[in-house]
N, C-alpha and C positions, 0 to 999 in steps of 0.2 A: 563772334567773328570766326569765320573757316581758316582755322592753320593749313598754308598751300605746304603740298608736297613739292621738293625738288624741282619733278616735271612740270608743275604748275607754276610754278617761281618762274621756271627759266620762260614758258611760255606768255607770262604777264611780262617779264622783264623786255622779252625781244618786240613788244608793241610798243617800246616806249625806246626808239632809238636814242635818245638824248641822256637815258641815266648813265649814271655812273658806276664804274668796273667793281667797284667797292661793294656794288648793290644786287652784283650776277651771283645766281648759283654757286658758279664754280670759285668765287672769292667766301661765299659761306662755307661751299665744303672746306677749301685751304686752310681758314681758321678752325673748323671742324679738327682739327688732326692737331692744334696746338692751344687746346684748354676753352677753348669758345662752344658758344651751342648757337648754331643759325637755329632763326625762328622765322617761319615767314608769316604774314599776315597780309591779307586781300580782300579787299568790299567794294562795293559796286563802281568807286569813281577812284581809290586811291592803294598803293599798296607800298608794304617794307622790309625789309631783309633787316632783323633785328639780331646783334651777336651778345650772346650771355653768360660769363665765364663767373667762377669762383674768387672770393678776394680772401684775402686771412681774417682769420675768428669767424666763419661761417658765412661769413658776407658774399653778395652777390651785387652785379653790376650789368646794367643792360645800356648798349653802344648800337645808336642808327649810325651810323656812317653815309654821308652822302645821300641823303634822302631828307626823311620818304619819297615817293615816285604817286605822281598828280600835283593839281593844284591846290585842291581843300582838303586840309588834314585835321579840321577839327576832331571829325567822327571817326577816324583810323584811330587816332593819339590815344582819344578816351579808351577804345577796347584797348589797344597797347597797354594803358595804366591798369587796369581790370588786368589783365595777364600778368603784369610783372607783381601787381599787389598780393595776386591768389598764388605766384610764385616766389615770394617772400625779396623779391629786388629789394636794395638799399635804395640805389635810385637808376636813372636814366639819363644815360648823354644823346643828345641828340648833335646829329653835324651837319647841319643841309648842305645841299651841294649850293653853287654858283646860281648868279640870277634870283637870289630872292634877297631882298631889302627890308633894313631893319624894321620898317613899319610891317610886311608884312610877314616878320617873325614875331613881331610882338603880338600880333591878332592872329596867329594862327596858333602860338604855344603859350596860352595861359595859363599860368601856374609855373611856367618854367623859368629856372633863372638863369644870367648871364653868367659864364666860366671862363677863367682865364689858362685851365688848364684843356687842351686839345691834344689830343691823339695824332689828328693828321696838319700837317702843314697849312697855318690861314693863308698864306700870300704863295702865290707861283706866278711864271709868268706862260702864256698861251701864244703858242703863233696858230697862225689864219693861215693855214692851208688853201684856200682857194684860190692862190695866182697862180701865173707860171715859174718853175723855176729860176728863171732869170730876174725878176721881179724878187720871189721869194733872197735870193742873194742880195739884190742892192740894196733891199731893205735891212740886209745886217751890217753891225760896223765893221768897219774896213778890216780890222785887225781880224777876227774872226772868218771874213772872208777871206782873205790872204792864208790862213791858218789851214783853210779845207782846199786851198792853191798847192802850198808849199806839199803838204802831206800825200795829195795826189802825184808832185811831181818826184818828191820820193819813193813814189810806188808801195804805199801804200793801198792795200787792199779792205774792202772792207765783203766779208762772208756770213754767211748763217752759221752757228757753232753748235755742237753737240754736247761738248764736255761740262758736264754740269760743275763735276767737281773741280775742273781747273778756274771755273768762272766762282768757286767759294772760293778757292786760295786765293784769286786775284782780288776777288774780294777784301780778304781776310789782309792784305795787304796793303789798300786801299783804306782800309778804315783805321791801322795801325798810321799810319802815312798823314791823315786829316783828320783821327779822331774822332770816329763816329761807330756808333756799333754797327754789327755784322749778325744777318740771321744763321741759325744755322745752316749745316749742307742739305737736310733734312728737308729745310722750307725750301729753296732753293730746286730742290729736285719735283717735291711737290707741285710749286708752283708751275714749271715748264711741264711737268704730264699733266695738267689739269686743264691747261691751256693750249698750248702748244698744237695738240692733235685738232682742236677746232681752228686752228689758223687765225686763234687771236693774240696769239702771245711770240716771238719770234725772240732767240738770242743772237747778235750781230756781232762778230767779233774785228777788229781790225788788227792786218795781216802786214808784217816786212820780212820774206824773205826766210817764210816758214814759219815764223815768230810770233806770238799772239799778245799783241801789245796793250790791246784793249778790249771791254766787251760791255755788252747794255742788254735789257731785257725791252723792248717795249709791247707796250699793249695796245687793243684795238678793241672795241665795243660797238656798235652803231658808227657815227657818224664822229667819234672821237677819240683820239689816241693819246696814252702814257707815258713817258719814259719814269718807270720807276725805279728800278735797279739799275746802276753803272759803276763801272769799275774798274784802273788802268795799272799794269806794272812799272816798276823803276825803271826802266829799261827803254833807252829811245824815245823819249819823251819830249825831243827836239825835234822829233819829225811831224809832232800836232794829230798823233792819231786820233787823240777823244773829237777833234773840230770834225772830220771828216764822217765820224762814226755818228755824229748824233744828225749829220747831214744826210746820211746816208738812212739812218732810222727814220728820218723827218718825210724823205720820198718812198721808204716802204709805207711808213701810214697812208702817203696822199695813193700810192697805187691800189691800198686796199679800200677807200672809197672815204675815209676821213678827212674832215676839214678843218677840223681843231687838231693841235699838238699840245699835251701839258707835259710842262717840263719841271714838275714836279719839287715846289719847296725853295726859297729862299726866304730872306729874313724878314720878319714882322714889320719892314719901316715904308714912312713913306717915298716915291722914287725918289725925291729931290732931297731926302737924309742919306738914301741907299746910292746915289750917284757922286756926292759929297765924301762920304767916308768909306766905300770899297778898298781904291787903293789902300790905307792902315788898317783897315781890319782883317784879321785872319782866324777868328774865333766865329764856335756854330757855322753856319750855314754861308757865312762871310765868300769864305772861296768858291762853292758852287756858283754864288750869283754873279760872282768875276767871270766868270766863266757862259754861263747861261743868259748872263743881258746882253751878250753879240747878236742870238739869234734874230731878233729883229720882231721879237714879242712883244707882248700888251702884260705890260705886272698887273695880277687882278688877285681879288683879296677877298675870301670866302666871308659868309656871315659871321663864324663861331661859332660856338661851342655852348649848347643849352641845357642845364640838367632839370631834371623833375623830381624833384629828395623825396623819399620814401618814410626813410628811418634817419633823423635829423643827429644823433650823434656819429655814429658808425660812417655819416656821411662827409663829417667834419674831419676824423682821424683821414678816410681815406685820402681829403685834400690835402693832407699835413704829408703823410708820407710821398704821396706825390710830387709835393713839393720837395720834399727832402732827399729821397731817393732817385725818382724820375729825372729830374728837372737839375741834379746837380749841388740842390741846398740855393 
């Protein structure tokens, strides 16, 4: 199979407006610069942005994220296996993106088993960008819309921001505040030159009064947008600046030609456990989704998480420490 260069990546990627951001070029170089090896692979009907980093005692580990890209992967996967074999891979995660169903991950990855540990987020919820704004608001709950009311009528502002590194601090802030790690300032600068200058990526910040109370990163690919990164200070936080700023990031996607919005990650339950128990819970991902089920989304819930074992011990320790380390114990 032909390892694509770069330019060849980005050129199969952009025919296929429906992949996912995780599966562009410029998210392999990003991981490029923090311990990953983008590999690309490409054959007549299907292609994949594969990332391959080092694990402790000599170990390696190969991550599709969000893929592969087409409909029939039997004949990709095999070369894929052939590469990572002749590369000495422990094993392989695989993560499909959205739209494929268990039946057909079980006939398309044979030999692959089900994993309970995942990299990226199974459940998020998605709004439908294709109505009009007025529509788009009635469809959120009241509270949430009141929230991007009130925030407006305090004159809050919402702008494009430059400052990478005030948007790590606030960060650094934000994750002290909810308990969640923080990348560094490193990836963070990364990420906004890599993207940024093709006018897929934009940082938003919301304004009182010279004040930068909040800030979001979102993404744009084809016909679908991200919010992946966000992040708000102590400071004024009765004025509802995040309601306004992720409303305000919802209408930069729809103006650059997207009709999905992911809003990237809430908790693994069903909605009728997750609309039951929000209010008490404030653990993991608990607060975001208080926050992110206003917008007036569709909670949708990825396939998971497939690996393909290589070397069956070294494969076992990796899940142990994962569990251990990753995941909290």
């Amino acid at each position: 199979m032909p390892i694509a260069t770069p330019a060849e990546w980005s050129a199969y990627f952009a025919s296929h407006p429906d992949a996912h951001i995780l599966q562009s070029a410029g998210w392999g170089e990003l991981k490029s610069h923090f311990g990953w090896e983008p590999v690309r692979f490409i054959n007549q009907q299907n292609g994949a942005q594969v990332l391959i980093r080092q694990l402790p005692f000599g170990q390696k580990m190969a991550y599709l994220p969000m893929g592969p890209l087409g409909s029939n992967w039997a004949t990709l996967l095999r070369e894929i296996d052939q590469y990572c074999l002749q590369a000495g891979v422990t094993f392989l995660k695989v993560e499909p993106d959205e739209g494929f169903v268990s039946r057909e991950i079980k006939a398309q990855l044979p030999g692959y088993i089900p994993s309970h540990q995942m990299i990226q987020p199974q459940r998020t919820i998605i709004i439908d960008l294709t109505d009009s704004d007025d529509i788009l608001l009635a469809r959120m709950k009241q509270k949430t819309r009141y929230n991007i009311g009130l925030a407006r009528k305090k004159d809050v502002t919402i702008q494009p921001w430059t400052d990478i590194a005030g948007f790590h601090r606030m960060m650094l802030t934000t994750g002290e505040r909810d308990t969640f790690g923080v990348h560094s300032l490193d990836y963070y600068r990364q990420v906004y030159d890599l993207f940024h200058p093709s006018g897929t990526c934009e940082l938003l910040a919301a304004f009182h009064e010279g004040e930068v109370l909040a800030a979001l990163m979102v993404f744009t690919s084809g016909k679908r947008a991200w919010y992946l990164f966000g992040a708000s200070g102590n400071q004024k936080r009765q004025l509802m600046p995040t309601y306004l700023l992720q409303w305000e990031a919802m209408r930069w996607a729809k103006a650059h030609g997207c009709i999905h919005y992911d809003l990237w990650g809430v908790p693994d339950h069903e909605e009728g456990f997750l609309e039951e128990h929000f209010h008490e819970r404030h653990d993991g991902l608990w607060g975001v989704y208080r926050f992110k089920r206003g917008f007036g989304g569709k909670l949708t819930r990825l396939p998971g998480a497939f690996d393909r074992v290589y070397q069956k011990l070294p494969y076992q320790i990796y899940k142990l420490y994962f569990r251990l380390f990753k995941q909290g114990g």
